[in-house]
C-alpha positions as CSV (number, residue, x, y, z in Angstrom):
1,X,-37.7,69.0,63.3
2,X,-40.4,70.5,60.6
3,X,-38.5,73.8,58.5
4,X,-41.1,75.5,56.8
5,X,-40.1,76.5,53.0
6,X,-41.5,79.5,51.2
7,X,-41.8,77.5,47.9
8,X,-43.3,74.5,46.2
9,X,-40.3,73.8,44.1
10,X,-36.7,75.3,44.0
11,X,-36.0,76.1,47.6
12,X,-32.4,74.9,47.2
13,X,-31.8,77.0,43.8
14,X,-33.0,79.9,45.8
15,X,-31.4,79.3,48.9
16,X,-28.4,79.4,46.9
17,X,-29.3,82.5,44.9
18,X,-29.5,84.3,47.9
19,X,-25.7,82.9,49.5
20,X,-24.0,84.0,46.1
21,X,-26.0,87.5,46.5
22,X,-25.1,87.4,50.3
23,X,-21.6,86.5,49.7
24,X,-21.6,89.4,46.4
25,X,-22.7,91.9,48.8
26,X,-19.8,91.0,51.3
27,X,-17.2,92.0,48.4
28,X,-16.5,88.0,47.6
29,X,-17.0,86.9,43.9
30,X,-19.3,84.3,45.2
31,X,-20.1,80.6,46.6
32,X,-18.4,77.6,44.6
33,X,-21.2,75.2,45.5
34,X,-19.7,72.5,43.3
35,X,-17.4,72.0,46.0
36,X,-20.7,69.8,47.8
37,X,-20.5,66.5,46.9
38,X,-21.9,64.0,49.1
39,X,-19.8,63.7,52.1
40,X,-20.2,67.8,52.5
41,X,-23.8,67.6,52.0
42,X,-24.1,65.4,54.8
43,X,-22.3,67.5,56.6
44,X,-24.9,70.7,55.8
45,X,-27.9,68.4,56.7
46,X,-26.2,68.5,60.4
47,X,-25.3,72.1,59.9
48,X,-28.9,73.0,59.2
49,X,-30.1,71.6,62.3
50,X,-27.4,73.0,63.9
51,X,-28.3,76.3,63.1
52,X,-32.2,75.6,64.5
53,X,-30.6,75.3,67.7
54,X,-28.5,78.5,67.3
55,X,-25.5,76.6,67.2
56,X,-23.8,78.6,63.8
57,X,-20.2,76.9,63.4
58,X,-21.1,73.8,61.4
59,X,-22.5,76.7,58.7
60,X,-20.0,78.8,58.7
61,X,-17.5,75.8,58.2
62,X,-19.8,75.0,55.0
63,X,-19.6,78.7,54.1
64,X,-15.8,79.0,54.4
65,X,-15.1,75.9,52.2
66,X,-17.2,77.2,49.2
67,X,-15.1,80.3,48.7
């Protein structure tokens, strides 16, 4: 599966930018994404593509655990 990014460089940083903004705007003092080490990125890959097939749970998992 192909995901089409808006920039050359620092999608991730601004993917991020825009979850703590997200998460600011929801009344939550942000995302801790320090909590991702390599076992819970893996588990974001397979959230991602989860998501591209509309299937949101795996995310919000991911979301939940950086508060």
């Amino acid at each position: 599966m192909l995901f089409i990014h808006p920039f050359r460089e620092g999608n991730g940083r601004t993917a991020r930018t825009l979850a703590k903004l997200m998460a600011r705007k929801q009344g939550h003092e942000g995302l801790n994404f320090d909590k991702i080490d390599k076992k819970v990125f893996t588990q974001y890959v397979s959230a991602v593509q989860a998501v591209a097939d509309k299937d949101h749970s795996k995310m919000e998992n991911i979301i939940k655990l950086l508060f």
